[in-house]
C-alpha atoms as one frame of an Amber mdcrd trajectory, in Angstrom:
protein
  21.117 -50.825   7.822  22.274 -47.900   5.967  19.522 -48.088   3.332  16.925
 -47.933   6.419  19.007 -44.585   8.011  18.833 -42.831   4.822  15.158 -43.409
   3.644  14.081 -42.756   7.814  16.335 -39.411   7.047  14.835 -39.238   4.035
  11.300 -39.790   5.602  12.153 -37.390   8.049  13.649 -34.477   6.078  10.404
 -34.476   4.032   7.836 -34.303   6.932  10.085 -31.566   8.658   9.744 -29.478
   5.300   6.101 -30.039   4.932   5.550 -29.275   8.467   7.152 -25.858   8.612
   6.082 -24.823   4.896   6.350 -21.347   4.454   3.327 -21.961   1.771  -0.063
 -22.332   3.850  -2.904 -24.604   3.000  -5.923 -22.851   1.938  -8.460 -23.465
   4.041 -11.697 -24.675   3.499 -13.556 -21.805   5.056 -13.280 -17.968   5.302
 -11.691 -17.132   8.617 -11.754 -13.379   8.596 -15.133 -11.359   9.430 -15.914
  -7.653   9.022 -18.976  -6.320   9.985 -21.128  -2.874   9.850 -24.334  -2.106
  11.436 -26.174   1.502  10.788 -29.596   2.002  11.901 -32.019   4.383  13.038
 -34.145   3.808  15.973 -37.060   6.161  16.311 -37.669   7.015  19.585 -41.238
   6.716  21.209 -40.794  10.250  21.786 -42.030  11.120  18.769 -44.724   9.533
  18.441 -45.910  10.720  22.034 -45.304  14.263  22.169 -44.448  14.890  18.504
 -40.241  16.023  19.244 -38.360  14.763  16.508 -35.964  12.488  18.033 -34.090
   9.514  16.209 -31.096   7.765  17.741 -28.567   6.072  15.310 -26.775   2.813
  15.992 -23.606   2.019  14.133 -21.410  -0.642  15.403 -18.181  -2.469  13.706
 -17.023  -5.601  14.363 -14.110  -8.119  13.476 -14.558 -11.454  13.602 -11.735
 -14.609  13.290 -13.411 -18.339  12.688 -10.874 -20.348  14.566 -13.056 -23.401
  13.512 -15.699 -23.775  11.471 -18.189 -22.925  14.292 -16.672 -21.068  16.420
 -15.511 -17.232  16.031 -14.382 -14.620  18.324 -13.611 -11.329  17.961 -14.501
  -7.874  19.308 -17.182  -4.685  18.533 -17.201  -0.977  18.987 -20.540   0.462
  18.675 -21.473   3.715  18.887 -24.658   5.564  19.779 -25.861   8.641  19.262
 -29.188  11.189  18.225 -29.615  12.666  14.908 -32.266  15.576  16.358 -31.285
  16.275  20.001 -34.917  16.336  22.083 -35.168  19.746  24.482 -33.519  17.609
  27.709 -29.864  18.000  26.824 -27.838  19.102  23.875 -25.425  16.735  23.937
 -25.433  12.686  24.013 -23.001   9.965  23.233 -23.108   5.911  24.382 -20.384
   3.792  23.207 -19.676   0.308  24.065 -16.649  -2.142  23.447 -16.369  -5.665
  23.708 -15.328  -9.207  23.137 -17.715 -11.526  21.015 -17.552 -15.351  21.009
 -20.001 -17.099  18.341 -21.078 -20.836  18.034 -22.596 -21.490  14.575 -24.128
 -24.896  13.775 -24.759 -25.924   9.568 -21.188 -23.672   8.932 -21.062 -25.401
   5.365 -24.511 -24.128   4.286 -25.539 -20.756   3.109 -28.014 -20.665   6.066
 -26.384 -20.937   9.461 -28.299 -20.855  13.080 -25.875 -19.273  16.133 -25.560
 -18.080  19.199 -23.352 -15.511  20.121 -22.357 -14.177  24.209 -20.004 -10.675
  24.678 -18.997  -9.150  27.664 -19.115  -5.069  27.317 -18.145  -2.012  28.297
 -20.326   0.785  28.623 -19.902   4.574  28.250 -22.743   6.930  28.554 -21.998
  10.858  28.589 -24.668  13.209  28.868 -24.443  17.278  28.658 -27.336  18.826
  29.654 -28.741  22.508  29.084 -28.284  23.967  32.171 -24.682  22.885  31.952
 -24.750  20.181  33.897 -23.715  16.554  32.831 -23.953  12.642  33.623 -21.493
  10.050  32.965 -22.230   6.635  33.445 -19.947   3.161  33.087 -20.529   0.180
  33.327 -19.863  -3.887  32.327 -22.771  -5.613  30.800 -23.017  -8.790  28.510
 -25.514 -10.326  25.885 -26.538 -13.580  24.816 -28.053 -13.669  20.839 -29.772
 -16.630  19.246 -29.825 -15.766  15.486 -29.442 -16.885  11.747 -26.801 -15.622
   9.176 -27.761 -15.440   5.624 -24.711 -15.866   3.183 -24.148 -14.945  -0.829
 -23.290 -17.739  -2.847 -19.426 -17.157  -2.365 -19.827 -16.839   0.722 -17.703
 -13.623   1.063 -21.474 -11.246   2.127 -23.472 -12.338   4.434 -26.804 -10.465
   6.974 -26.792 -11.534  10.561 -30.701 -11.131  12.015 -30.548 -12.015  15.729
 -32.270 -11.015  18.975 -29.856 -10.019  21.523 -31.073 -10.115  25.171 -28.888
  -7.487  28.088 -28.841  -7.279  31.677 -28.212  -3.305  30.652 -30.900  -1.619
  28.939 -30.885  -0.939  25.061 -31.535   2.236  23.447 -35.449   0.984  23.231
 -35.325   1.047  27.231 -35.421  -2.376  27.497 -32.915  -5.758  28.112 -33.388
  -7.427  24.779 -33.455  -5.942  21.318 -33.440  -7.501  17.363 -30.516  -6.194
  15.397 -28.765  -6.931  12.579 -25.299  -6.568  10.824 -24.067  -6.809   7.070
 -20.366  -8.858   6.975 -17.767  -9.000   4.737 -15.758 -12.460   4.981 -12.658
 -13.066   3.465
């Protein structure tokens, strides 16, 4: 009777250490995600009436894989022109939101996902004759894509087509985009 307490003690004692190890087991995938997008969007404008005007997109993103195929996070993007057009003289649209991600083939250097965010909206407008427009409001996206990872898996591309019910800086409710990630 007293052999069987002190090996269940015994039994015990161990599990209760392993349990609440101070050491964590590495995991078998990367569960940290930082990405950057920055790209220029030439506006029609230019190609209509010959006014210079290019809008850049840059966004950043973190990302945590809870699972294997699933990650959430949050972005912050921010748009804004690189040649003002002779409307206003000053422009910014920012958005912030929440980002959930389902990817299927997570083991493999090619991955297919789809990924939904609620957002927030800013737009701010200053206008020549000193007048200006502010506009907020709550949109979200859906994005079917593909992720393209480096053999260690720590770089990867995102290409995916994102779909709105706001409009995009192309004036319309679905755009393709990209980002460049950094897992660790």
């Amino acid at each position: 009777m007293k052999r069987t307490l002190l090996l269940s003690i015994c039994f015990f004692f161990l599990f209760f250490i392993s349990a609440f190890s101070q050491e964590q087991e590495k995991s078998s995938f990367l569960k940290n995600q930082i990405g950057i997008q920055f790209n220029p969007y030439i506006d029609d404008l230019l190609f209509q009436s010959g006014i210079p005007y290019i809008t850049t997109i840059s966004a950043l993103r973190y990302g945590y894989r809870i699972t294997k195929n699933v990650t959430s996070g949050m972005e912050f993007s921010y748009i804004f022109p690189i040649n003002v057009n002779l409307k206003h003289q000053y422009f910014h649209h920012d958005n912030i939101g929440l980002l959930t991600r389902y990817s299927i083939l997570s083991d493999k250097r090619f991955q297919i996902f789809a990924e939904a965010s609620p957002y927030y909206s800013h737009i701010k407008v200053k206008y020549i004759d000193a007048s200006d427009t502010t506009i907020n409001r709550f949109g979200i996206y859906i994005a079917p894509g593909t992720s393209f990872f480096s053999r260690n898996k720590k770089f990867s591309l995102d290409l995916y087509y994102k779909f709105s019910n706001l409009t995009f800086v192309n004036g319309k409710k679905s755009v393709f985009s990209y980002k460049v990630n950094f897992n660790f």
